[in-house]
N, C-alpha and C positions, 0 to 999 in steps of 0.2 A: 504494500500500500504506500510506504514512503519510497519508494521509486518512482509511482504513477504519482504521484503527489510533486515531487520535485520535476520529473518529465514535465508536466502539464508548466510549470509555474516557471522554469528555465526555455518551453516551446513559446509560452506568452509573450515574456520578456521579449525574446529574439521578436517577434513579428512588433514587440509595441516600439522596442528602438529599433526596429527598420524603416516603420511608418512614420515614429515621430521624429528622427536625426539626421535620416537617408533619405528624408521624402520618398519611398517608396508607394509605389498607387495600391490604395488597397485590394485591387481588382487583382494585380499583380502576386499578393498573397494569397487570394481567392484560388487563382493556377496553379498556386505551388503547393497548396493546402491540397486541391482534387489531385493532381496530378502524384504528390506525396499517397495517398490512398490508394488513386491504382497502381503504382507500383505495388505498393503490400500486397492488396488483395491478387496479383501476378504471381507473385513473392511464395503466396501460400497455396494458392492451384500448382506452380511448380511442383513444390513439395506435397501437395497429396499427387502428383501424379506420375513423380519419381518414385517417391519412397518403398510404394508398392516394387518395383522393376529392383532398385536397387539392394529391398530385401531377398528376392528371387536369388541375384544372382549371390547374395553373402552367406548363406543357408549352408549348413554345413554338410558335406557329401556324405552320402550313408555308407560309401565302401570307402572312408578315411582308417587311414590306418592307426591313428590315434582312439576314436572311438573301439577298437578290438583290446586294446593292449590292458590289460588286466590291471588296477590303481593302487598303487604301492600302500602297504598296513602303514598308520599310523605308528607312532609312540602309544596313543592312547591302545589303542588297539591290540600290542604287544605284552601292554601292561594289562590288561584285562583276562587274558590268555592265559598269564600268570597266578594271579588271582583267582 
């Protein structure tokens, strides 16, 4: 919450000294405000529409030869044997 809290309060700032030190047109912020949006919303269609592909190919092979290899006894394990 206090990151969306300083985001919002340090985003304001920048647009109120652009507008009131830069003369910048507020119309001009209005562009860069939408255009800032679709970028994101790009941004995250990317990502739901990689992330599926990209787990496809990360998936671990079923005939890897690490998943066969039998997992070495613990300590704990040695000691219980004992016991």
């Amino acid at each position: 919450m206090v990151r969306l809290l300083s985001t919002v309060f340090f985003a304001s700032a920048f647009i109120w000294v652009a507008i009131s030190f830069f003369d910048v047109d507020i119309e001009v912020m209005k562009v860069l405000f939408i255009y800032s949006v679709i970028f994101v919303v790009l941004l995250m269609l990317t990502g739901l529409v990689f992330s599926p592909i990209f787990g496809f190919f990360r998936r671990p092979r079923k005939s890897s030869l690490l998943v066969k290899t039998p997992a070495k006894p613990s300590f704990w394990d040695k000691i219980s044997r004992v016991l």
